[in-house]
Structures are given as C-alpha cells and as structure tokens.
Steps between C-alpha positions, in 0.01 A plus 500: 500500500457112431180308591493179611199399529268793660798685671704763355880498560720816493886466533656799705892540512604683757805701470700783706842703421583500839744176591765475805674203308427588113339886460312536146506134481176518272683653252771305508619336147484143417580333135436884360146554682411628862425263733122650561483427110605133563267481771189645301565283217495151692194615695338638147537132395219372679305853620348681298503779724812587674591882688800582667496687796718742609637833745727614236508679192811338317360146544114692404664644175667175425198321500294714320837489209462135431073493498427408855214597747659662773323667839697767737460376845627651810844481630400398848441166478654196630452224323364359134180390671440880629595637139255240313215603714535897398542428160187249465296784653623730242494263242106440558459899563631541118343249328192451718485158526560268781797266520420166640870372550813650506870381405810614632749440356865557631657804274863321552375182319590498137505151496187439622280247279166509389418149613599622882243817461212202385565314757388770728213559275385193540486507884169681462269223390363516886324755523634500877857584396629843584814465418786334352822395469814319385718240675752268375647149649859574639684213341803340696852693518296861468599704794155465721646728786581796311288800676409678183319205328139503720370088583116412472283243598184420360199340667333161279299708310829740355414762744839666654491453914792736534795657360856509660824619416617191722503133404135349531413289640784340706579201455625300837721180471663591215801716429439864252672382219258180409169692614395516126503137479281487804233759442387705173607855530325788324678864449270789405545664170309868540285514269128536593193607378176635700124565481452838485302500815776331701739712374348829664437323754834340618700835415293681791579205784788674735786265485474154703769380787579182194562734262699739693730186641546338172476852296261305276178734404379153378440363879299775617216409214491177675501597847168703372352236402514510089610157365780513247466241216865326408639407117747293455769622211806283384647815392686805702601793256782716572455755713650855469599653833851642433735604248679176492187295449440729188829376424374130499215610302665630202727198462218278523335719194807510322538103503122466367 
C-alpha cells in the first residue's frame, strides 16, 4: 500500500498457469529469476504493498519462496480485471481494512518501470477518476495496423472515447503510410488501476456489443458510463507472451 495523498494504493499482479501460447509462463526464467519475481520487484519499487494473485499452486509456492504476498483465486476467471476484483475482496477480508485503489499490474511485464506505475497513481488527484490507464504516442514507421496492438483516443480532458483494435480515427485525403504525420496516434499499454468501488462494480456488468466486437473488456466500462482517465508514457516494456519473446528477454538481460 502507498498513499498519495489520502488514498491508499495496493498493486495486484495477476497471474495464471494456464496459457494456450506459453503454459507456466509465470514461472518462466529470466536473467536467473522467475518472471513473477521480476514483475514483483519493479512493482515493489514504488508500492509498498504488492500481492500476486493466482489459480495455481506452483506459481502460489513460488511466490511465497522469494517473500511475496500471494492470494489463491479461482480458476474460472477471464480476465486480470475479474482476478483483481476477488483478490481485493480477500485482501480486505484478511487484513480488515479497505483498499481505496487498486493496481494491476500485467504478470508478463518484467520490464515494467516504476515511473509508468506513478503515472497511474497520479491520475487520482480528481477525486472523480475511477480509473486509469496508460497510452503511448505511436511514432512514425511503427506498424499502426497491426490487430494485436489496441488504438485509443482521448477526449481534451485525457479521458479515452474508445478503444479499437483498428486504426482511429481515419484519416481521409491522405494515404496509410503518412497518417502519423497527419494526426497523433495513441496505442494502449494495459496497465490500469481502479477504485475499489468501480472495480466491483464493472466486473458484474454482462459484457457490452463494443466489447464483444473489438474483444476489448475496456469498451464495455465506457459504454456503462465510467470515464477512463488516460497517461501518457514514452516508454513500452517488453512484453512476455511466448517462448520466443522470453528469448528476447534474456538477451536483452544478458547485454545489461
């Protein structure tokens, strides 16, 4: 837990065993230490309270090896968000307090930095904000059309309008490759953070036509109404989704 202010911030890492692409990916080494470790450690850097939350035992155990705060969490969830609203419940059923804002933080982001996790933090001076997140500028020659790399825009005040796995906005009379000289173009980065409130409350809402088009949980908060505060990062870690990205990410430890 970190307070800024009068709120109270609690880092939660989700993490599951269960991968298509990359099973036991948690677990996974990199530079001599699990990834979960790697994770914990950046988060630790700027929480000062920080649980992982799991459905398995291995990933449980390994936690608990290295000095973590884990919490078992059921196996039937779908997503992060789903996982960090169980294990905030249980978290304030143990230590019988009340969290006032969570952080989740991606458990295949060993890179992450402490700065991005602040940023997020500091979304939360309004007491209107219920919750947060992370976008970045595409600069010119990244590939804005790949699919798997989710587009935002933002509103004046840094509120996000909508997310798309398309390009957006379109830009007409001019050809794709010279759009990011016409228009600034934001990509999401997932990480997020809630109020505790919103969280239960966005985890009951059935899922929304947006979200179910785009397969983007993020759009269905929106279409309900809760306004998602944007921060803008210069930075994109490295993301672990398959073996070959681990790969990457233990030649990039072995040239540091």
């Amino acid at each position: 837990m970190k307070n800024t202010g009068t709120i109270s911030f609690t880092g939660v890492i989700p993490a599951r065993y269960a991968s298509s692409r990359f099973p036991g990916k948690p677990l996974a080494i990199i530079g001599g230490r699990p990834m979960i470790q790697r994770v914990y450690e950046q988060a630790s850097k700027i929480l000062a309270e920080v649980y992982v939350a799991t459905d398995d035992e291995r990933i449980y155990s390994c936690v608990a090896g290295f000095g973590a705060k884990a919490i078992m969490t059921s196996s039937g969830h779908s997503s992060g968000t789903d996982r960090c609203a169980e294990a905030a419940l249980r978290i304030e059923n143990e230590t019988g307090r009340k969290i006032d804002v969570i952080v989740n933080i991606q458990g295949d982001e060993p890179f992450i930095k402490p700065e991005q996790i602040e940023a997020l933090m500091n979304c939360f001076t309004g007491k209107d904000v219920e919750i947060a997140t992370l976008i970045r500028k595409v600069e010119a020659g990244e590939d804005l059309f790949n699919p798997n790399h989710p587009k935002v825009i933002v509103n004046s005040a840094g509120e996000a309008i909508y997310f798309s796995r398309s390009v957006i906005p379109f830009i007409r009379n001019s050809e794709p490759p010279e759009w990011t000289e016409q228009h600034t173009f934001f990509k999401h980065i997932g990480l997020y953070a809630y109020r505790a409130e919103t969280l239960h409350k966005i985890t009951k809402l059935p899922q929304s036509p947006l979200e179910i088009a785009e397969s983007l949980e993020q759009n269905r908060w929106i279409e309900n109404r809760h306004k998602i505060m944007t921060a803008i990062t210069g930075w994109e870690s490295m993301g672990i989704d398959t073996p070959g990205d681990l790969e990457k990410a233990n030649r990039f430890i072995e040239k540091q």
